[in-house]
N, C-alpha and C positions, 0 to 999 in steps of 0.2 A: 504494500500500500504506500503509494504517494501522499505528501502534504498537497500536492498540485490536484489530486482527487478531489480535495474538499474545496480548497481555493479557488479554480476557474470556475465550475457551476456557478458559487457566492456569488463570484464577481459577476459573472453571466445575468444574475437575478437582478443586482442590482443597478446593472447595467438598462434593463428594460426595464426596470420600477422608474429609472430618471426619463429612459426615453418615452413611456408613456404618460409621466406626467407632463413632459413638453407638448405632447401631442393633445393633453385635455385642457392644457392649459391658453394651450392655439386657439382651444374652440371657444372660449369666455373671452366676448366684446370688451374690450377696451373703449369704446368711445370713437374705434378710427376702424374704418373699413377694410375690414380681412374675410375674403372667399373664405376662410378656413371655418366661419361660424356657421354656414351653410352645410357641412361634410355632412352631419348629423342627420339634415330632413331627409327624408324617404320619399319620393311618391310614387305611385300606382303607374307602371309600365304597362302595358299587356301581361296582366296577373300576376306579375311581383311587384316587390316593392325596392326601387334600387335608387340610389343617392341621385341628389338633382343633379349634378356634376356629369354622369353618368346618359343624360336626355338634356343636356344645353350645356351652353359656352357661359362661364360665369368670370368676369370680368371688375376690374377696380375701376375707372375714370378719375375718382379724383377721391377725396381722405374720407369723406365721409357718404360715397354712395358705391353700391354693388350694383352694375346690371347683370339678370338673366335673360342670354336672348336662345330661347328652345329649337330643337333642331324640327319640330314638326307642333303645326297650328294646333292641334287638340291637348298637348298638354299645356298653354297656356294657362287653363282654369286648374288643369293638379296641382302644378307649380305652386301657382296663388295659393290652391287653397291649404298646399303641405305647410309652408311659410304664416300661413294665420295661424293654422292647428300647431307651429310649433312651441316651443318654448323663448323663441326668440324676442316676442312679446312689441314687433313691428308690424306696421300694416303695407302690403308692399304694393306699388303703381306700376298699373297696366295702360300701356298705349295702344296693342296690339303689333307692337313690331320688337316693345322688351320690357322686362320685370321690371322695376326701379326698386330697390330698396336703399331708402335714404335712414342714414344710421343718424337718431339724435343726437347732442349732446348727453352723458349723463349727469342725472342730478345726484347730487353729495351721498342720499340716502342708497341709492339703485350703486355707486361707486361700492359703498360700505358692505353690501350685499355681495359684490361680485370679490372684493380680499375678502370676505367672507368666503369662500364660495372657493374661491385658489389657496385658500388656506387648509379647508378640509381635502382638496387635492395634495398638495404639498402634505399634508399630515398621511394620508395614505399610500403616499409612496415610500415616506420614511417607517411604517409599517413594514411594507414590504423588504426593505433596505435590512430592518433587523430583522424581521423573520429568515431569512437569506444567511442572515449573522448565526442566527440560532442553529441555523439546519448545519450549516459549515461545522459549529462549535460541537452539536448531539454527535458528526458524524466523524472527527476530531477523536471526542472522548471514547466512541466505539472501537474504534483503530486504536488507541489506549489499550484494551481489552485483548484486542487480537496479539499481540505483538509490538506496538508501535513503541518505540521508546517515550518516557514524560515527555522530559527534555524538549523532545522534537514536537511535540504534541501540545506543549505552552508557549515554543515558538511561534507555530503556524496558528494557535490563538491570537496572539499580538496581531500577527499579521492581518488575520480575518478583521481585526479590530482597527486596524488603520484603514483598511479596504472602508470598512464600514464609515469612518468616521470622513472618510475623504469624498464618499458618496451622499452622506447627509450634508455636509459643506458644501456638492453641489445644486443639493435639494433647496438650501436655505438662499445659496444664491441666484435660483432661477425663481422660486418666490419673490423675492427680493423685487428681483426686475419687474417680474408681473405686476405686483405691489406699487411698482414707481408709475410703470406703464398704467394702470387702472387711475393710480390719484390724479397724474398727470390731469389737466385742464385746458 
């Protein structure tokens, strides 16, 4: 048995705990217009249900408006009507040639809500980050069991422990951002 057994998985883990917090963290509006809060709606294709992305060209123009222009006349009304049902809490303008969604300003409270909001993301990926710690350390202490020498087995502790500590360092500093990003005005 390798230290390198328990170490790469860890790090593996905690590796996607950061990369999918970046990725949910993509999806909550800052105030400034990002295609990336749209990844989430669904609409009705010919009997599934597949991301707007997916059935139209989705586009910035300028900081604070998204247009969707759809690749075919009949989903104009999905479109719309995924974007009301979603949780994005915009009403979005049809011309019939493209979506409009115009992103508002937010206000102080709706701000408060959303580090609200990236903070119980950032909180659960530092979950995952020690859980990853834990499974490393049970699997550590097993190989203890089998043969493993201490010695070598409190070393590649430390080490899981730096892994970990250098991974929630990165947790706190892409919070961090979000947080600047969100108060920002």
């Amino acid at each position: 048995m390798d230290v390198k057994d328990y170490l790469t998985p860890a790090e593996e883990k905690m590796e996607l705990a950061v990369a999918y917090l970046d990725e949910s963290l993509a999806h909550i509006r800052a105030g400034k217009a990002n295609p990336k809060i749209i990844d989430g709606i669904k609409v009705e294709y010919y009997g599934s249900a597949v991301p707007v992305s997916q059935v139209a060209n989705i586009s910035v123009p300028d900081a604070r408006t998204i247009t969707i222009t759809p690749w075919e006349k009949p989903m104009f009304k999905e479109i719309e009507k995924a974007i009301i049902n979603s949780e994005l809490g915009i009403t979005p303008e049809n011309n019939g040639e493209v979506i409009r969604i115009s992103i508002p300003p937010l206000t102080e409270e709706r701000r408060k809500q959303l580090v609200k909001q990236s903070k119980a993301e950032a909180e659960q990926a530092k979950v995952s980050v020690r859980n990853a710690r834990r499974d490393a350390i049970d699997g550590l202490k097993k190989a203890v069991k089998q043969g493993m020498p201490e010695d070598t087995e409190k070393d590649a502790e430390a080490s899981v422990q730096k892994i970990h500590d250098k991974y929630l360092k990165r947790i706190d500093d892409i919070f961090a951002a979000k947080e600047k990003e969100i108060l920002t005005v």
